[in-house]
Backbone as numpy.savetxt, mean C-alpha at the origin, in Angstrom:
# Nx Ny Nz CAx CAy CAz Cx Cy Cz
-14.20 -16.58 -15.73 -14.16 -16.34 -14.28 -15.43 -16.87 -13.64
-15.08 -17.94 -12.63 -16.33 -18.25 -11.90 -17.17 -17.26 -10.94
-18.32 -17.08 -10.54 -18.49 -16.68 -9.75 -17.93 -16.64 -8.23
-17.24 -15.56 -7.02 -16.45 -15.79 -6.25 -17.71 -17.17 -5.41
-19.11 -15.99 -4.86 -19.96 -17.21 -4.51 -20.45 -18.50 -4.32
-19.95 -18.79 -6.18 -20.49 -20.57 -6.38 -19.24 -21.43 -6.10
-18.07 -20.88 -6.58 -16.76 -21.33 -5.43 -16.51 -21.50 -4.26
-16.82 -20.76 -3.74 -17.00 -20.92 -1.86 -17.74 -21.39 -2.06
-18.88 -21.99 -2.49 -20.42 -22.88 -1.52 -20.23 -24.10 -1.81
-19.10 -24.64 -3.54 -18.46 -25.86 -3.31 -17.77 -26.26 -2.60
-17.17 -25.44 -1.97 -16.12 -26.11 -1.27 -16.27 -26.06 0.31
-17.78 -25.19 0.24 -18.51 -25.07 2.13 -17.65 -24.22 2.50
-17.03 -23.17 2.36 -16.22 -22.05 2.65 -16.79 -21.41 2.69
-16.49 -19.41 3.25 -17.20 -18.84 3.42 -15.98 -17.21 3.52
-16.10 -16.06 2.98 -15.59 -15.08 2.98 -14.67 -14.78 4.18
-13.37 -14.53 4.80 -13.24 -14.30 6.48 -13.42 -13.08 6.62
-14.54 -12.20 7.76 -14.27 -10.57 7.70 -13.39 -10.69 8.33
-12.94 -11.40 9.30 -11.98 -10.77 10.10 -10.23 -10.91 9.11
-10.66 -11.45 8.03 -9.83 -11.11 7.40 -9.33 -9.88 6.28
-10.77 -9.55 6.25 -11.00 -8.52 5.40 -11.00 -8.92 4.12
-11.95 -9.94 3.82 -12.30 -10.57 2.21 -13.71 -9.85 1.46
-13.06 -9.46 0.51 -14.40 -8.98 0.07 -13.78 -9.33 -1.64
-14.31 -10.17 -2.21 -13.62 -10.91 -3.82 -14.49 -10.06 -4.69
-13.29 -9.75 -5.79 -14.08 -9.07 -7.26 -14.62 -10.09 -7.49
-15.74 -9.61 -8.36 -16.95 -10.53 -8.48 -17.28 -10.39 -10.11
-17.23 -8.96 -10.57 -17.61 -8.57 -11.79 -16.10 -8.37 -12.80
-16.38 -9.72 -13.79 -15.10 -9.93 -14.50 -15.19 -8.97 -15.69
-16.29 -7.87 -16.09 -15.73 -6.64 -16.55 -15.01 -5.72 -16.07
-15.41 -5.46 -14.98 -14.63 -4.68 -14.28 -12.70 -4.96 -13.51
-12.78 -6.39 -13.72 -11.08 -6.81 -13.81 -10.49 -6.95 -14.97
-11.19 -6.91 -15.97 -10.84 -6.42 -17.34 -10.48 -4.92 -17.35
-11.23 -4.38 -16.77 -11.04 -3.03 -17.09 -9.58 -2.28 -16.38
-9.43 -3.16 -15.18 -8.65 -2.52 -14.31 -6.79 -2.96 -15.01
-7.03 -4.12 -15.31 -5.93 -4.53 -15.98 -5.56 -3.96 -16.97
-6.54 -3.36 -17.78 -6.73 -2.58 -19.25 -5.73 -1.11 -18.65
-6.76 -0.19 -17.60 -6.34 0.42 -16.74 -4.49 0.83 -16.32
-4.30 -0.65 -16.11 -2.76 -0.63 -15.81 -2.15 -0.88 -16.26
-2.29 -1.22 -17.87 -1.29 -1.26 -19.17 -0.18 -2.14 -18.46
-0.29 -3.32 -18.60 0.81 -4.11 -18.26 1.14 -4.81 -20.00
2.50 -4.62 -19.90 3.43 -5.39 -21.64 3.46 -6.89 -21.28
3.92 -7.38 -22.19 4.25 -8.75 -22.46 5.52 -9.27 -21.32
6.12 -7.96 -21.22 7.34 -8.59 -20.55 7.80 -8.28 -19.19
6.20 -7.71 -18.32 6.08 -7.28 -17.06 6.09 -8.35 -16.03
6.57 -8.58 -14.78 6.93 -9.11 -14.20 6.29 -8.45 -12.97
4.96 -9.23 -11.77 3.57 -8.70 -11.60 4.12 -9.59 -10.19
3.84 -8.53 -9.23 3.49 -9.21 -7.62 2.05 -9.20 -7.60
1.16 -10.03 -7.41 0.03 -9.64 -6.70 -0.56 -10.01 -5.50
-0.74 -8.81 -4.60 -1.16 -9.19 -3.43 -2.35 -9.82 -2.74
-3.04 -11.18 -2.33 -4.06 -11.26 -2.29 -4.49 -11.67 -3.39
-4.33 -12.91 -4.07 -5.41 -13.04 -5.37 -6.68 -13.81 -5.18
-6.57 -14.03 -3.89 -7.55 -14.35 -3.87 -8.31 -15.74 -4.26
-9.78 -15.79 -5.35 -9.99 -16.76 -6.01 -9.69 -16.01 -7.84
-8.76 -15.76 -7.91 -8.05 -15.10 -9.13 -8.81 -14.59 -10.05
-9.81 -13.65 -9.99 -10.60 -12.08 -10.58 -9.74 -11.46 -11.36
-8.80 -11.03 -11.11 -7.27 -10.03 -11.08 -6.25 -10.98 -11.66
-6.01 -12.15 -11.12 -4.99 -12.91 -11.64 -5.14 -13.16 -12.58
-6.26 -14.20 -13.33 -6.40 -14.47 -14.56 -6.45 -13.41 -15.58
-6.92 -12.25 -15.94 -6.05 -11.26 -16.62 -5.31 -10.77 -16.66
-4.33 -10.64 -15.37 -3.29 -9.90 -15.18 -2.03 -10.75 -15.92
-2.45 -12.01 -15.67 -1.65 -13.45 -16.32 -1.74 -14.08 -17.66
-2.49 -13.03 -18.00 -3.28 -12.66 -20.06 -1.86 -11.62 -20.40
-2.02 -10.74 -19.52 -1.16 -9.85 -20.56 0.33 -9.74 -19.78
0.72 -10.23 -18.87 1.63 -9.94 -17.88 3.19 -11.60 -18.50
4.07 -11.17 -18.41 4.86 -12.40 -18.76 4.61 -13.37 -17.29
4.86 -12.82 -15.91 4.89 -13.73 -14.84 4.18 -12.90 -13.83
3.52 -14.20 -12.75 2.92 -13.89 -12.01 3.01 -14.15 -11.04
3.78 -13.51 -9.70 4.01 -14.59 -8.64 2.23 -13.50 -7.61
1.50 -14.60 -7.08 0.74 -14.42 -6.23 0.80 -14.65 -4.98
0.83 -14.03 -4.02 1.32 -14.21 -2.62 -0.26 -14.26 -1.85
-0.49 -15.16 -0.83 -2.14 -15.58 -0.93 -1.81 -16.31 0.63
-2.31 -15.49 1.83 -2.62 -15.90 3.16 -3.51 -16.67 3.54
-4.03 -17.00 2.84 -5.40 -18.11 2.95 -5.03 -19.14 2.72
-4.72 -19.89 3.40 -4.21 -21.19 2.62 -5.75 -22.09 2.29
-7.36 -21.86 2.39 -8.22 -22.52 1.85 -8.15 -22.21 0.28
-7.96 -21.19 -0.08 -8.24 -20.53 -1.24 -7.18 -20.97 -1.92
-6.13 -21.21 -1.88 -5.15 -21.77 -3.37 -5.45 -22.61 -3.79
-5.77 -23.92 -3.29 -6.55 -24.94 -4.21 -7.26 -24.47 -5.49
-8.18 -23.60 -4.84 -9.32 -23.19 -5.75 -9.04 -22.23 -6.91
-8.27 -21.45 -6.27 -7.23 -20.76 -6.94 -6.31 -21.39 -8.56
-5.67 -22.31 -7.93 -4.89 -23.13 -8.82 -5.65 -23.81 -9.47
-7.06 -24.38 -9.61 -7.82 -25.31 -10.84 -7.92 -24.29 -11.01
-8.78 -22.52 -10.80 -9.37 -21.88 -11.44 -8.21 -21.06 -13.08
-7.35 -21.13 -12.71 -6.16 -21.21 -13.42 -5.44 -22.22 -14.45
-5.93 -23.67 -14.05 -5.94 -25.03 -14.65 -6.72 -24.79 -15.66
-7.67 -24.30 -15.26 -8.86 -24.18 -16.17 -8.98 -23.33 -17.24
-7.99 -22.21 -16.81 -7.99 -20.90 -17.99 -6.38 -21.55 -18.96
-5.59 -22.61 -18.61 -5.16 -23.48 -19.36 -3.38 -21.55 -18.94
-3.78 -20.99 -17.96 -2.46 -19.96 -17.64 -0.99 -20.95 -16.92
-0.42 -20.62 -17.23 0.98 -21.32 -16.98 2.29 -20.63 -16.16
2.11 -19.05 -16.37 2.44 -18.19 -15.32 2.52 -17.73 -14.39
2.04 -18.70 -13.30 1.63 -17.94 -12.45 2.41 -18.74 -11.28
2.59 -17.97 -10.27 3.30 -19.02 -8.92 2.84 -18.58 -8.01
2.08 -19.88 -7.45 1.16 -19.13 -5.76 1.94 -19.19 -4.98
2.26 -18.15 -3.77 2.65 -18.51 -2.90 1.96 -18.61 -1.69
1.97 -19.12 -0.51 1.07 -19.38 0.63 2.14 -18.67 1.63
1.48 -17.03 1.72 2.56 -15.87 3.49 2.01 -15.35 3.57
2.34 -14.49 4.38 1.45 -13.25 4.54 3.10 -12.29 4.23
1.78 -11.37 3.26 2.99 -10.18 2.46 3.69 -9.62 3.27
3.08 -9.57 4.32 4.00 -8.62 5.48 5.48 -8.94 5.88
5.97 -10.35 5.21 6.87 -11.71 5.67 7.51 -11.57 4.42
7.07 -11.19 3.80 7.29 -12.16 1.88 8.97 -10.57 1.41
10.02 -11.27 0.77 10.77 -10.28 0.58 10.47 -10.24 -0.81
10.38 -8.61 -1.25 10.14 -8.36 -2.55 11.18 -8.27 -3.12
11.98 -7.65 -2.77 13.62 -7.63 -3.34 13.93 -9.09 -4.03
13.99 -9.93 -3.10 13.69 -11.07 -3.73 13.64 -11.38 -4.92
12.51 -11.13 -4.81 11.17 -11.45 -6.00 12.10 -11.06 -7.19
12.39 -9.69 -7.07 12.63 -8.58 -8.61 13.87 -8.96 -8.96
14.97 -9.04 -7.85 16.37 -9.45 -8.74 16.60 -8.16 -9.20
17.37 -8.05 -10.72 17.77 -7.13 -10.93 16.75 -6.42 -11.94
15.46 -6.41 -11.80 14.43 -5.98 -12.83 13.21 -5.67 -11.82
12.69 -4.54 -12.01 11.61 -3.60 -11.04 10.69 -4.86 -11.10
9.45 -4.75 -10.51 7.77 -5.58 -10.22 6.85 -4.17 -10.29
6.14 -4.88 -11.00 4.58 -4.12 -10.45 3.87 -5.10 -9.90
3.33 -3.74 -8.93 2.57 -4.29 -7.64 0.81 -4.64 -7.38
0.55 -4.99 -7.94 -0.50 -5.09 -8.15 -1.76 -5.63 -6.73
-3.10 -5.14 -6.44 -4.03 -6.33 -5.10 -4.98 -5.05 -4.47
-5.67 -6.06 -4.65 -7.17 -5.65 -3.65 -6.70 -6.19 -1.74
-6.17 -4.92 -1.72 -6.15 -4.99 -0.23 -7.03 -4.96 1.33
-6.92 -6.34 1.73 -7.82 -5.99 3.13 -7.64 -4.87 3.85
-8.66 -4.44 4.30 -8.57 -3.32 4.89 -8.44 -3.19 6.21
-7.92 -4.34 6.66 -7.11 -4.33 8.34 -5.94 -4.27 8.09
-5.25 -4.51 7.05 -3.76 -4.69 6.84 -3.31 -3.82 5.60
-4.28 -3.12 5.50 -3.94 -2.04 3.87 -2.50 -0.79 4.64
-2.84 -0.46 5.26 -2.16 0.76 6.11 -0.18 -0.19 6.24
-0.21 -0.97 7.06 0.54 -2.10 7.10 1.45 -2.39 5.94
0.86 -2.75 4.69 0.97 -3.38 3.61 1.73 -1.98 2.86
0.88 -0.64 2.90 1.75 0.56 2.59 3.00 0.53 2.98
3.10 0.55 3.82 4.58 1.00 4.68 5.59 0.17 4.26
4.85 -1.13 4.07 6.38 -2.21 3.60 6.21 -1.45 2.00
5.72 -1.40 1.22 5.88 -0.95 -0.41 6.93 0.19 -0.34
6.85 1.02 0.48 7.68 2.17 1.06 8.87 1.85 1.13
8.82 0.88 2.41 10.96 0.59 2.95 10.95 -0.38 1.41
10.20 -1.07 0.76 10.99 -1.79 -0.50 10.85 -1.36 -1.92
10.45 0.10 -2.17 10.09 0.69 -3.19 11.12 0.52 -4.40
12.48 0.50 -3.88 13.48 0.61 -4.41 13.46 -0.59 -5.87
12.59 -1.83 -5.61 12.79 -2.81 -6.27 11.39 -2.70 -7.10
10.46 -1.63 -6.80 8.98 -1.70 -7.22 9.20 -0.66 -8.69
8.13 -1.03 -9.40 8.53 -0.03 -10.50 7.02 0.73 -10.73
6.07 0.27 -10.09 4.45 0.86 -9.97 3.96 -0.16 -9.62
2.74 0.27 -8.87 1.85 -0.31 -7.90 0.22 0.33 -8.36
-0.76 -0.46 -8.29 -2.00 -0.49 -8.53 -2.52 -1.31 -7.15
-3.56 -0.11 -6.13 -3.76 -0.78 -5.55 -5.19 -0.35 -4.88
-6.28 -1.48 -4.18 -7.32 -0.94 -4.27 -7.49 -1.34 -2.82
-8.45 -0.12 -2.62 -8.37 0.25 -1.04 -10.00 0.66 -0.56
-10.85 0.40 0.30 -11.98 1.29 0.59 -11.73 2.90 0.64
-12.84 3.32 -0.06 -12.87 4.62 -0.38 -12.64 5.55 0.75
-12.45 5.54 1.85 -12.14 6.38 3.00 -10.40 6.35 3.31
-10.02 4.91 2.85 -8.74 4.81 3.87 -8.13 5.76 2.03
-8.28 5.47 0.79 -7.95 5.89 -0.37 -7.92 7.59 -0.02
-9.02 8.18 0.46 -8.90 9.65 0.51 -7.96 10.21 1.53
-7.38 9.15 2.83 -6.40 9.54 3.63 -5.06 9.49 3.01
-4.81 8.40 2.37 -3.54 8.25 1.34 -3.41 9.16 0.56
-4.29 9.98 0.16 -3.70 11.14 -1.15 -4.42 12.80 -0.56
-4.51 12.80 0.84 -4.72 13.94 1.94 -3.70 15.06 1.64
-4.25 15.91 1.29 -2.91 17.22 1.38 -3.29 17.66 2.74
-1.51 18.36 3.16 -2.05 19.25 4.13 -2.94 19.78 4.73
-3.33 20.05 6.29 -4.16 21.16 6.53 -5.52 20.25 6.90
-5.79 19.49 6.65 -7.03 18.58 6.98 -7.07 17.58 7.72
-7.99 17.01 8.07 -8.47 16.29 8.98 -7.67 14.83 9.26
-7.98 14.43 7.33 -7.63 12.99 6.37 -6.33 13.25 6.51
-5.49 14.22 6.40 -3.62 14.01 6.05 -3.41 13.96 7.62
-2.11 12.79 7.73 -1.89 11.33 8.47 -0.46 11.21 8.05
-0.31 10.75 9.61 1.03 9.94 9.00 1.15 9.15 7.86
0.20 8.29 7.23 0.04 7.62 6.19 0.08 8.33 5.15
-0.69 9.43 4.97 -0.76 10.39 3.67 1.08 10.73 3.33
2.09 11.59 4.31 2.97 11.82 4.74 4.28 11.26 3.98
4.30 9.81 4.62 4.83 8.81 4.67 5.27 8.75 2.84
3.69 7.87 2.56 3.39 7.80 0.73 3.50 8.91 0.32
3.05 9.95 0.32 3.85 10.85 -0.47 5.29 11.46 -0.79
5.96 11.29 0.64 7.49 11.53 0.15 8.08 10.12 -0.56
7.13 9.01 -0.70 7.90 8.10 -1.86 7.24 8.38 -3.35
6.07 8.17 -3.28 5.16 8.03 -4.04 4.57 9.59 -5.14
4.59 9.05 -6.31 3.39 9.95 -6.80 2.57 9.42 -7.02
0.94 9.72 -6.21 0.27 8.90 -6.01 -1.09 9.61 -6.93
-1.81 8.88 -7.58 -2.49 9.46 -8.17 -4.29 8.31 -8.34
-5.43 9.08 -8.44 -6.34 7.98 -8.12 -6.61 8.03 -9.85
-6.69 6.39 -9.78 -7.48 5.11 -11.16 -8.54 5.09 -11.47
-9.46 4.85 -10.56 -11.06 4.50 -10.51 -11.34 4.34 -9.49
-12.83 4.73 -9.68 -13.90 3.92 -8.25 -14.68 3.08 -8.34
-14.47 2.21 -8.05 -15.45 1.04 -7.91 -16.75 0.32 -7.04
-17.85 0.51 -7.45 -18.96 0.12 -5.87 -19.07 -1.35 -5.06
-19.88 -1.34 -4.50 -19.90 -2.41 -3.62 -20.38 -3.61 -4.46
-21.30 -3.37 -5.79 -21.98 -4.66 -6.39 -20.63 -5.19 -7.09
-19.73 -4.92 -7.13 -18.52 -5.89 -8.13 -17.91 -6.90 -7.08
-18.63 -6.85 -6.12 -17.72 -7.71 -4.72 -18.78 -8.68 -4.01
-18.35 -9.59 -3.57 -18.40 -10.55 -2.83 -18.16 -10.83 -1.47
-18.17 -10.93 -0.17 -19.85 -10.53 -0.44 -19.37 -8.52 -0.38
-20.70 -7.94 -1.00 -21.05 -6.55 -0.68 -20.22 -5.95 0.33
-18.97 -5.18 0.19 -18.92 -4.04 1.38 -19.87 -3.05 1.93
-20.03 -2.18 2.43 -20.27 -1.64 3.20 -20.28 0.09 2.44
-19.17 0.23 1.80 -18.25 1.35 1.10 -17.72 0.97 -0.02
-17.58 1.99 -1.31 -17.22 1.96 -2.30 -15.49 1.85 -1.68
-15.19 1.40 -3.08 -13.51 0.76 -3.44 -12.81 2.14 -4.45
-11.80 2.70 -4.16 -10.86 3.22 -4.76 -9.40 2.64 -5.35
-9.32 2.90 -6.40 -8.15 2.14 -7.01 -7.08 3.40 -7.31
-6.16 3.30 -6.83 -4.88 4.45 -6.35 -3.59 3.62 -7.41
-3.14 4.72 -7.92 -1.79 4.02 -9.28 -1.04 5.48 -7.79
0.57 4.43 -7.75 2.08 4.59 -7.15 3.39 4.72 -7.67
3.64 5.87 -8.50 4.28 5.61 -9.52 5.95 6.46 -8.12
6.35 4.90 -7.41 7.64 4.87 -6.74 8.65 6.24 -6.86
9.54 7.25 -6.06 10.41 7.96 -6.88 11.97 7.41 -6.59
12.66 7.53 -7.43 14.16 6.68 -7.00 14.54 7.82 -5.49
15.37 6.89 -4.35 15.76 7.46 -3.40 16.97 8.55 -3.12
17.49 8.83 -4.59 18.56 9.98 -4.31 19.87 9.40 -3.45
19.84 10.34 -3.44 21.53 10.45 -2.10 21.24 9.97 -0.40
19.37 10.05 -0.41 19.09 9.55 0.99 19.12 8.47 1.57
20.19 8.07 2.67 20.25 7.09 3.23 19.09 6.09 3.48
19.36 4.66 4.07 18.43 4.51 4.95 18.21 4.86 6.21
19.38 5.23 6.68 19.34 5.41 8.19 18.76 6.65 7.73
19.29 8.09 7.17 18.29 9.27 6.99 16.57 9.09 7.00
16.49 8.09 6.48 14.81 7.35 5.40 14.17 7.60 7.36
14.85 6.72 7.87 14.59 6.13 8.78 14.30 7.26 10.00
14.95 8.09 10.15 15.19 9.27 10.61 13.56 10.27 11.07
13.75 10.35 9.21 12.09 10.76 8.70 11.36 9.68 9.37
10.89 8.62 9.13 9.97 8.31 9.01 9.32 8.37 10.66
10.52 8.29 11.62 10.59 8.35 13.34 9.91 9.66 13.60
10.44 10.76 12.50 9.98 11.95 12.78 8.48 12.46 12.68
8.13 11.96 11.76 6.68 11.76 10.82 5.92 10.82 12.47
6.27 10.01 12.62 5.20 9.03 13.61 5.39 10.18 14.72
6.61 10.49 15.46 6.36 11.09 16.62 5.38 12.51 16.28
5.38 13.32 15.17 4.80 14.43 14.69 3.10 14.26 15.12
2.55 13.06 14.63 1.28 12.76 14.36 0.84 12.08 15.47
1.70 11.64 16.19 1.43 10.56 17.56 0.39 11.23 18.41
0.44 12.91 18.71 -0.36 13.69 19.63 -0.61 15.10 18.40
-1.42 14.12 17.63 -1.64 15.38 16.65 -2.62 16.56 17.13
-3.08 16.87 17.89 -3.93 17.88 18.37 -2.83 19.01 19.19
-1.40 18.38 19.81 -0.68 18.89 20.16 0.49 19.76 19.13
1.18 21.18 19.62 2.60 21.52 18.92 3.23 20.54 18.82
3.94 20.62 17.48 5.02 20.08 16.86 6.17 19.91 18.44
6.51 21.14 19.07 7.72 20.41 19.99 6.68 20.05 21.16
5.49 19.96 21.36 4.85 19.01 22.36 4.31 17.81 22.15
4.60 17.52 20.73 3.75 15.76 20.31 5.04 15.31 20.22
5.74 15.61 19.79 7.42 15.12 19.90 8.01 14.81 20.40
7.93 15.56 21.63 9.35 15.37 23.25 8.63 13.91 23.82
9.78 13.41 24.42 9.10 12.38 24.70 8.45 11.18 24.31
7.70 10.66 24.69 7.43 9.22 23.65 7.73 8.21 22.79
7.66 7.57 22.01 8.54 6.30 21.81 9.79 6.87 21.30
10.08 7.53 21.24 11.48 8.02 20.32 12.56 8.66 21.57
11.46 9.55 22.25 11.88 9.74 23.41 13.19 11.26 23.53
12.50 11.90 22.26 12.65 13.24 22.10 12.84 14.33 23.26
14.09 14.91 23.28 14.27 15.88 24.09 13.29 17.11 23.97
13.04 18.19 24.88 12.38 18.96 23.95 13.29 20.09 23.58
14.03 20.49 24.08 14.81 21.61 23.80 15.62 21.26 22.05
15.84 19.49 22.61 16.34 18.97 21.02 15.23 19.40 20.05
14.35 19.14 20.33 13.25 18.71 19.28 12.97 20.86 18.44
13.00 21.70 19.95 12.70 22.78 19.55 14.20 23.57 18.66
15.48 23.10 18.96 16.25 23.38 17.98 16.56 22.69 16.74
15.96 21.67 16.47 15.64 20.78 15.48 14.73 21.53 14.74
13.37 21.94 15.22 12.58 22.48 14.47 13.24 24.07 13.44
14.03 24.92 14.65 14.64 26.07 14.42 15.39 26.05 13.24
16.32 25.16 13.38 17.03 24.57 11.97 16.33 24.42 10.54
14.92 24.05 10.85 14.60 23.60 9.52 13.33 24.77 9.43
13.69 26.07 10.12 12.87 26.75 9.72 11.50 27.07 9.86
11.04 26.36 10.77 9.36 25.49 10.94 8.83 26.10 11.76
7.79 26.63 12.56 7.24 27.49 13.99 6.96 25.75 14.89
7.47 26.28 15.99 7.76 25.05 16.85 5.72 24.72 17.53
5.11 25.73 17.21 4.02 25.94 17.27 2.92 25.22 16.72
3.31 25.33 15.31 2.77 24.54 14.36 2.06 22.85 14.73
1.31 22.48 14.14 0.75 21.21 14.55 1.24 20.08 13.30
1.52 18.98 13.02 1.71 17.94 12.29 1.20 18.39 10.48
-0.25 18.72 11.39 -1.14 18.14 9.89 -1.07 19.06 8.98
-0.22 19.89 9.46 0.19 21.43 8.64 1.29 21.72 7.67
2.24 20.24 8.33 3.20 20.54 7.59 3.23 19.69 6.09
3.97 20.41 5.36 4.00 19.33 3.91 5.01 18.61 3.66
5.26 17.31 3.11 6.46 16.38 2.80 7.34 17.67 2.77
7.58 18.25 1.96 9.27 19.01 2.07 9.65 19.09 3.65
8.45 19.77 4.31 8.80 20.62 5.53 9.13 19.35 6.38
8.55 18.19 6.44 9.16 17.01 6.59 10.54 16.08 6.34
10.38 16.76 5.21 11.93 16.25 4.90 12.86 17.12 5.52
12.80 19.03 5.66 13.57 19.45 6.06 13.95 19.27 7.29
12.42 18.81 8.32 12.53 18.56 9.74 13.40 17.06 10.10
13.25 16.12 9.18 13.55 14.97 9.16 15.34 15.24 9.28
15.96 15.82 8.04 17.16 16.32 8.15 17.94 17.12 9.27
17.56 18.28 9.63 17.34 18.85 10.59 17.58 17.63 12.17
17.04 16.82 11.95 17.19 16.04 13.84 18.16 15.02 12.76
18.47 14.21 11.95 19.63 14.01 11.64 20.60 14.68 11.79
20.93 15.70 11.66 22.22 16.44 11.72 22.22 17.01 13.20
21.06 16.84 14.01 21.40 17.55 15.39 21.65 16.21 16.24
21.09 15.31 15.83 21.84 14.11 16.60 22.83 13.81 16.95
């Protein structure tokens, strides 16, 4: 693994923040992470962001295929000799942005693991699609700055649990990997790196339109989170009745009183159900 540094300064390039680049740098530590995520011979690997391939080139050691999905279009060049060079044959860059890219796709009739060091303007973003396409995911490894990582695995009752926390947990069992500091990166963040394992749950008997239901319910819940449950609700993009919203709540048992950050995935799911069936 080259240094990310001496790569960019050949080629007069330069990190984008506004892209949110910050490259593994320390090729023990992408050893480790790959080690970490026990990938077989006959795993079949999305990775998001590879970047100048830290992550790829081991992941493409022990992984059968590698498709890399890579928004930069400066960086695949560099990408692809750095790969030439490790003499890997697995691997397929692609040039989108993931937000575009269909995973379903990708998997066919055999799960992906998800693998990427996610920018952290588009990490939140990038969740939500793993979510509506979980169905085709079979685990996800994914690394996040250490703040947005502690909102993703937020229980109840606090500050950090978010629509985001919410969301990932009624798919996800989400559980944290490692932490990683700022010296393994390129250039230096700011904040340590958390690495979060997603082990997907199959969707049951629940629709999408139900999925969908929830997830409307969850955003309007949190939209005026300082407000009651039937006052952050009524109204606003969804455009919630309130009398609906307060016999909706009644149904599923809930104090119409209550605030968002209180409630837990079940009570979510029950509320979610609940304005399905009163619709």
């Amino acid at each position: 693994m080259t240094h990310p540094g001496l790569l960019l300064k050949e080629k007069n390039l330069y990190a984008g923040k506004e892209k949110g680049q910050n490259f593994l740098a320390n090729p023990g530590i992408a050893k480790m992470i790959v080690e970490k995520i026990g990938l077989s011979n006959d795993s079949r690997v999305l990775e998001i962001g590879p970047g100048l391939g830290a992550l790829t080139i081991p992941i493409a050691r022990a992984a059968l295929h590698v498709t890399a999905v890579e928004t930069d279009a400066r960086l695949i060049p560099i990408l692809q000799q750095e790969l030439d060079n490790e003499n890997l044959k697995n691997v397929t860059i692609i040039h989108k942005n993931i937000l575009k890219f269909n995973m379903s796709e990708l998997a066919g009739d055999k799960k992906i693991v998800v693998i990427g060091n996610l920018p952290y303007n588009i990490s939140s973003q990038i969740l939500f699609k793993l979510v509506e396409e979980r169905r085709c995911i079979k685990t996800a490894f994914l690394m996040f700055q250490k703040e947005l990582a502690k909102r993703i695995i937020a229980k109840p009752g606090g500050r950090d649990y978010s629509r985001l926390s919410a969301v990932v947990q009624y798919a996800a069992e989400v559980s944290h990997v490692t932490q990683i500091g700022p010296s393994s990166f390129f250039p230096k963040p700011d904040v340590d790196s958390t690495i979060l394992k997603f082990n997907f749950f199959e969707p049951g008997n629940v629709t999408l339109e139900q999925e969908k239901v929830l997830f409307n319910v969850i955003k309007a819940a949190f939209s005026k989170r300082r407000k009651s449950l039937k006052n952050a609700m009524a109204g606003g993009e969804f455009e919630f009745e309130k009398d609906f919203i307060i016999q909706a709540l009644e149904l599923a048992g809930i104090d119409a009183k209550r605030r968002a950050e209180t409630l837990t995935v079940e009570e979510f799911k029950s509320l979610g159900m609940a304005v399905w069936e009163t619709s």
